[in-house]
Structures are given as structure tokens and as C-alpha cells.
C-alpha positions as CSV (number, residue, x, y, z in Angstrom):
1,X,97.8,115.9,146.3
2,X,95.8,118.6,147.9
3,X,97.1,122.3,146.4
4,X,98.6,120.3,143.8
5,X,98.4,122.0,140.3
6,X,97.9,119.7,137.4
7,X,98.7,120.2,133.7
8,X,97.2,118.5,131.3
9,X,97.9,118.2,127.6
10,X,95.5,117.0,125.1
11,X,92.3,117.8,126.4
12,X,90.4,118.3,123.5
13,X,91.3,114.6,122.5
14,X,90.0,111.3,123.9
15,X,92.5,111.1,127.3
16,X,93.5,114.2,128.1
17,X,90.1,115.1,127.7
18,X,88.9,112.8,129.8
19,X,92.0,113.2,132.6
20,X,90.9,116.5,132.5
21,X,87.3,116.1,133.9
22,X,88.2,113.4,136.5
23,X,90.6,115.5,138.1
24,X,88.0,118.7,137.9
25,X,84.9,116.3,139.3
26,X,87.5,115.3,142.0
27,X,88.2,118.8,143.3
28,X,91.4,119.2,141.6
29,X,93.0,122.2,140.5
30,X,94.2,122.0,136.7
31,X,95.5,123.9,133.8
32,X,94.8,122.7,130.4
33,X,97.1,123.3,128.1
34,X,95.8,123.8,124.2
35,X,96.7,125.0,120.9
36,X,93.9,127.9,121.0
37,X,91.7,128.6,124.0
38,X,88.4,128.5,122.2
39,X,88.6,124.9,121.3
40,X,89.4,124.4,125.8
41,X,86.7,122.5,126.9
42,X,84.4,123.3,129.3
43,X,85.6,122.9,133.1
44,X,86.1,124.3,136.0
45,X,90.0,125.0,135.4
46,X,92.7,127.3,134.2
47,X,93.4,127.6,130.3
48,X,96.8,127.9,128.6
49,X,97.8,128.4,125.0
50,X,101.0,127.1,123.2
51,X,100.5,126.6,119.4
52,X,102.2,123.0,119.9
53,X,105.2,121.7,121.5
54,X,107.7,123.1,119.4
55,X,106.7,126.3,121.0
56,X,109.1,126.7,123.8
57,X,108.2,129.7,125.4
58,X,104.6,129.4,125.0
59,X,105.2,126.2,126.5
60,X,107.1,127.3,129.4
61,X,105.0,129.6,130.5
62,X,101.9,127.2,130.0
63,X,103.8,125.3,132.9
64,X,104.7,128.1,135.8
65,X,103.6,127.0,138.6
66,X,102.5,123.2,137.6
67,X,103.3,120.6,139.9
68,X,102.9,117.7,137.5
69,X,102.5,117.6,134.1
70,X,100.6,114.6,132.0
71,X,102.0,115.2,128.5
72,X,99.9,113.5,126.1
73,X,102.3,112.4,122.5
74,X,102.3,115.2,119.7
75,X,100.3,114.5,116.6
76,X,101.9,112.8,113.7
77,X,104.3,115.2,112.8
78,X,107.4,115.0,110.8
79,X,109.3,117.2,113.6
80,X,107.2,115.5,116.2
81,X,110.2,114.0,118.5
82,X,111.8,117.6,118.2
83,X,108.9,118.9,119.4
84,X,108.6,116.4,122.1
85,X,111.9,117.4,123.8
86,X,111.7,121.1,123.2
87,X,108.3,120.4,125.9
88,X,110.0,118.4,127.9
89,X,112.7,121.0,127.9
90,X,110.3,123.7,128.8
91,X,108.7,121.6,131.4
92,X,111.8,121.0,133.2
93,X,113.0,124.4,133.1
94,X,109.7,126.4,134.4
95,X,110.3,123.9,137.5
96,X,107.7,121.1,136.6
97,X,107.7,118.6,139.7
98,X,107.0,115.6,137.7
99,X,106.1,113.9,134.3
100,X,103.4,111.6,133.3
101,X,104.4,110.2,130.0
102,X,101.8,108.5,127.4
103,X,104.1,106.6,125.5
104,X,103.8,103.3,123.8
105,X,103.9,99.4,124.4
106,X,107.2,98.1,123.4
107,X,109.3,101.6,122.7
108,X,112.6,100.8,121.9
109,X,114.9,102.4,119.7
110,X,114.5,99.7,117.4
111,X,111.1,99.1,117.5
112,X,109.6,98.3,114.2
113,X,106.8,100.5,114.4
114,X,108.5,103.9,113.8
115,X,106.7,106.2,116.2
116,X,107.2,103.6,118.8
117,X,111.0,104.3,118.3
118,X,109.9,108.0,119.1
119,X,108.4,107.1,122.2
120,X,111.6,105.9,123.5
121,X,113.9,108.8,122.6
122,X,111.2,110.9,124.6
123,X,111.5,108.8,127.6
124,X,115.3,109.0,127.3
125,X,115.1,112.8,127.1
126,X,112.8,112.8,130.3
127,X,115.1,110.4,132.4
128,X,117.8,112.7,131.5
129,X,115.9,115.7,132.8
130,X,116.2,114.1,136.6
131,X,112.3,115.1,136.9
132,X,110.4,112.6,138.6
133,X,108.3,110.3,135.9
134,X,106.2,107.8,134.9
135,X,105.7,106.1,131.8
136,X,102.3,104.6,130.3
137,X,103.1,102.4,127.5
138,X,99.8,102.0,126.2
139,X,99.2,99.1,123.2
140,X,97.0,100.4,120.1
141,X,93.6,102.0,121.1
142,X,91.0,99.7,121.1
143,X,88.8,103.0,119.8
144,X,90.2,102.8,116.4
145,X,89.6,98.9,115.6
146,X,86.4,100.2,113.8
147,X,87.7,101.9,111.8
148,X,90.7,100.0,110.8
149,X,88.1,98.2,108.4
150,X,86.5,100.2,105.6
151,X,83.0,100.8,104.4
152,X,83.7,97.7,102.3
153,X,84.1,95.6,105.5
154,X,87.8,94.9,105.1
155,X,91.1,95.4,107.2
156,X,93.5,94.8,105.1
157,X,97.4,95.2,106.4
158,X,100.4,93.2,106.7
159,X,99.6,91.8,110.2
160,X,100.1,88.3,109.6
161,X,98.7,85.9,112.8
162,X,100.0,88.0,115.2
163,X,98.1,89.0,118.4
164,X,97.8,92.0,120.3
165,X,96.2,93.7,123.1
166,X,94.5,97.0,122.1
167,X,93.5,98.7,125.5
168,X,90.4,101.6,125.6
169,X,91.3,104.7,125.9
170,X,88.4,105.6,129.2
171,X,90.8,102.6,130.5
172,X,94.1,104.7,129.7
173,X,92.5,107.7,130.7
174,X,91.6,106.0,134.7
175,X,95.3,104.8,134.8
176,X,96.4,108.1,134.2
177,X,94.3,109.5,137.0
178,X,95.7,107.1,139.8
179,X,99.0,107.8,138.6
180,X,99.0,111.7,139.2
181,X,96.5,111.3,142.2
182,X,98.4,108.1,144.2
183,X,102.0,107.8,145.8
184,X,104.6,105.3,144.4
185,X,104.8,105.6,140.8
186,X,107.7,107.7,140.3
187,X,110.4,106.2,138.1
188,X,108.0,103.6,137.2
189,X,106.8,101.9,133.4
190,X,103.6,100.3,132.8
191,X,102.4,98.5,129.9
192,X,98.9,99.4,129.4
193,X,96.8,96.8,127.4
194,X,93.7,95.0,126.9
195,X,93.1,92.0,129.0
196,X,93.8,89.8,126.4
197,X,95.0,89.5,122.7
198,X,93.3,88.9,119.4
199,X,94.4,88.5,115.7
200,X,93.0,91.3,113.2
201,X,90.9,88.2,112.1
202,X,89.0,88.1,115.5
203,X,88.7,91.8,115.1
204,X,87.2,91.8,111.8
205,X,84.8,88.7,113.4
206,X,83.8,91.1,116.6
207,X,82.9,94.2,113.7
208,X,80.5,91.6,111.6
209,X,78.6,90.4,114.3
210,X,77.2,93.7,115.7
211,X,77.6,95.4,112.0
212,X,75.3,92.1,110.5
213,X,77.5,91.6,107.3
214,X,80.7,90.2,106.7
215,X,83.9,91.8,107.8
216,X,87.0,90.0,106.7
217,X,90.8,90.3,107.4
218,X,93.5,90.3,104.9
219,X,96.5,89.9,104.9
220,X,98.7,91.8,102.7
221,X,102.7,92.1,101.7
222,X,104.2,95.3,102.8
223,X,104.7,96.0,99.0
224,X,100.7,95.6,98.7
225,X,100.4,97.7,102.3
226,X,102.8,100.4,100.5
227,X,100.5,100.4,96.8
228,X,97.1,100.4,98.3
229,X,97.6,103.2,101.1
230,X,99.7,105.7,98.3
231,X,96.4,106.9,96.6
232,X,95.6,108.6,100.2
233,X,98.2,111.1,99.6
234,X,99.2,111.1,103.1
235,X,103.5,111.2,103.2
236,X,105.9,108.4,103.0
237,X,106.4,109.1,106.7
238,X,102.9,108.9,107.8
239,X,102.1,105.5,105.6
240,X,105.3,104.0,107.3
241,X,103.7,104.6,110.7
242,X,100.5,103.1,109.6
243,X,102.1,99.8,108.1
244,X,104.6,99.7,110.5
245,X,102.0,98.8,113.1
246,X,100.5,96.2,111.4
247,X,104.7,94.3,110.9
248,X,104.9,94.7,115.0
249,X,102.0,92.7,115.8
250,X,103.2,90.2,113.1
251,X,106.5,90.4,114.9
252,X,105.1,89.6,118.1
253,X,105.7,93.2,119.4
254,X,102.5,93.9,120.9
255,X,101.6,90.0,121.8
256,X,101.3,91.5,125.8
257,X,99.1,91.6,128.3
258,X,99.2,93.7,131.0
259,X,97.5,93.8,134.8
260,X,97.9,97.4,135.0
261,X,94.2,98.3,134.1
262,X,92.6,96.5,137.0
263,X,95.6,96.9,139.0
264,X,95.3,100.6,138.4
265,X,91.7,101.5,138.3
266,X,90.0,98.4,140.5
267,X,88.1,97.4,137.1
268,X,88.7,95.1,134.0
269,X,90.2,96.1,130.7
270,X,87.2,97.1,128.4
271,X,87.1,94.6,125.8
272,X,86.1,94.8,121.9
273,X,82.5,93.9,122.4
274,X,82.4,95.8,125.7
275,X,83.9,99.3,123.7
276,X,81.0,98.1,120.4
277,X,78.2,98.2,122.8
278,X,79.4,101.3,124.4
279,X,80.0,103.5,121.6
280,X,78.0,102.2,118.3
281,X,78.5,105.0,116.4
282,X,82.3,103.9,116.2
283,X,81.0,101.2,113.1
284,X,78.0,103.4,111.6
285,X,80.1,102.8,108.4
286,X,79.8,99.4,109.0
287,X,75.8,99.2,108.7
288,X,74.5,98.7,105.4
289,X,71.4,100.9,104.6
């Protein structure tokens, strides 16, 4: 890997971010690649700009000379698959040696959470390409189960039984670091998850005992989903992604679990509790007073 230059997307979020500092603290030469350079944080590495993805030139020449590329999913955009190929495109034509993909668990093009059949067409698009790859199909973040419930203390979504595996993103983040800085992963897929599944009932449990009050779990119809999330004014597009995740794990979509986290990294999938104690400011809206 030595000479090797990285480019990372996403870096003022939660992975990219964090990709971005282990390959810096390990000596690594990398480019990060943001919307405006004086949000970049601050590391020892190169900064590009490129407004977003759509961007294709900006984008192109925010890749010369990068030897692999960790490209982090758009945000929830209407035109956000458009804008994930015209990168890819970009990518691939300022001579990018390979692609690390953060995609999601289950994508399939008919997925039944909507953005997951986004994350397929994007790995289509990059197979296509004839770039080297790898995929990370990561379950929900366990880093938003806090705030899944409301000041009220409820979660409420259409959910059902079903279980899932939410995976941390510092977990997502260490898998992505082996992948660009170890051999054998080209034209690989990994499901990344938590070490084992819950219900949104257990979730609600884990958020009550270290918020000390009650935090409950209901289930809702997709009609009730649809009325009580409308008065947010988000788009019908955006509210179909949110309830849409809740109908998977009902489905059974995201009932998987996953070595690839210890496998990976050579430690254990953070759990709920684990993330709680770690990061209590994630449920401040949970304490009373």
C-alpha cells in the first residue's frame, strides 16, 4: 500500500471521518474529498472540493492521481442515484484503481426499503466500470437507535417483530480501513452487522434502562407511519425511505448477522449497551430533568 494515494469521501461525517484519521495516524497519504474546504477536517492530508457528486468535473479532478477511492453514499437526495453514477463515472475516468463501496445490507433492486434499491443500481454501475471493488453492505447504524425514540420515550414505526442487526459506525469505519489497507478483497461483498439481532422492543428496553424512565415500542400500520411523520414536512420521498425501513425488518430483510466485524478488525461488533455507554450524549433527550 506504501505510495498508495487514498480518497476518501465523507469525511466530515461519522465514517469517512473516521477512515480518514486511521489512514493519516497510519502514515498514509490521503485526499479528502468535500463539498467546501473549510468544513475539511483537520489532518495531515490533501483537500479537494466538488460541491457533491453530481459534479462531474469537480469530481474528476478531486480523483487525479487516487489509487483507491472509498465512496461514502450521497445524502438523501431526490437525484441521489444520478449523482452516484455521475461519481462513479468520474472516478473511473480520471483512472481510479479501485472502489470501496458503502452500500447497504440486503440491496436488491427490489428491496423494500427504497434507498436500499439505490444501493444496488450503484453497485451495478461500479461492476460495469471493470474497476476493481468492494462492497460493504452495512445494516442500519446502531448510532441512530437513540434517536429513533422521541423525547416522549417512544419509537413508533411499522416494524412489526422483526429483528435486525444494527452495526456501529467506529465498527464500519475499522472494516473499511482493512479493506483499503489488506490484499484479497477485490470483487468481494460483505454484510456488515451487529453481532446479533434485536426487535425495536429490545431497543426501546436497552434506551429505558440507562435513560431511567420508560421507553416503549409501537407498532404502527404504514397508513399510521404515513399520518404521523407528514406534519414534519419532509417529502413523500424522504418519509418513504424512513418507513420503508421499519417494513424491511418486519419483512425479515435485515434479520442477518454477519462475522465480518471481527473477521475484519480482530474485535467484536459494538453492541447497543456497549455504543450507550460510549457515547451518552446520544440519549440526552432521553433524561428527564
Amino acid at each position: 500500500m506504501a505510495g498508495e494515494l487514498f480518497g476518501i469521501t465523507g469525511v466530515t461525517g461519522a465514517i469517512g471521518g473516521r477512515v480518514a484519521r486511521s489512514l493519516v495516524g497510519a502514515g498514509l497519504r490521503v485526499r479528502c474529498v468535500v463539498r467546501d474546504r473549510t468544513t475539511a477536517p483537520d489532518l495531515d492530508a490533501e483537500i479537494a472540493e466538488a460541491s457533491d457528486y453530481g459534479d462531474a468535473e469537480a469530481f474528476q479532478k478531486a480523483m487525479e492521481g487516487v489509487s483507491a477511492l472509498f465512496l461514502v453514499s450521497g445524502r438523501e437526495h431526490p437525484e441521489r442515484l444520478r449523482q452516484h453514477l455521475t461519481a462513479v463515472d468520474a472516478a473511473v475516468a480520471a483512472g481510479v484503481g479501485r472502489i470501496v463501496y458503502l452500500s447497504f445490507l440486503g440491496a436488491a433492486p427490489d428491496a423494500t426499503f427504497t434507498l436500499a434499491r439505490q444501493h444496488y443500481a450503484t453497485e451495478g454501475h461500479i461492476r460495469a466500470a471493470g474497476v476493481p471493488f468492494t462492497f460493504l453492505r452495512s445494516s442500519l447504524y446502531l448510532d441512530y437507535m437513540p434517536f429513533l425514540a422521541s423525547a416522549e420515550g417512544i419509537i413508533a414505526g411499522p416494524a412489526g417483530s422483526g429483528r435486525f442487526a444494527p452495526v456501529a459506525r467506529d465498527d464500519i469505519a475499522d472494516t473499511v480501513f482493512t479493506v483499503l489497507t489488506t490484499q484479497g478483497h477485490d470483487g468481494r461483498t460483505y454484510d456488515n452487522t451487529g453481532g446479533a439481532t434485536m426487535s425495536m422492543e429490545e431497543v426501546a428496553r436497552e434506551l429505558g434502562k440507562v435513560a431511567g424512565r420508560q421507553v416503549r415500542y409501537v407498532d404502527q400500520t404504514i397508513e399510521q407511519a404515513w399520518e404521523s411523520r407528514r406534519p414534519s414536512g419532509a417529502p413523500d420521498w424522504e418519509i418513504e425511505g424512513w418507513i420503508s425501513s421499519y417494513v424491511a425488518i418486519a419483512n425479515g430483510e435485515l434479520d442477518v448477522v454477519a462475522a465480518t466485524v471481527p473477521r475484519l478488525t480482530g474485535h467484536s461488533a459494538m453492541t447497543l449497551p456497549e455504543f450507550l455507554d460510549r457515547y451518552p450524549e446520544s440519549y440526552s433527550h432521553l433524561l428527564r430533568g
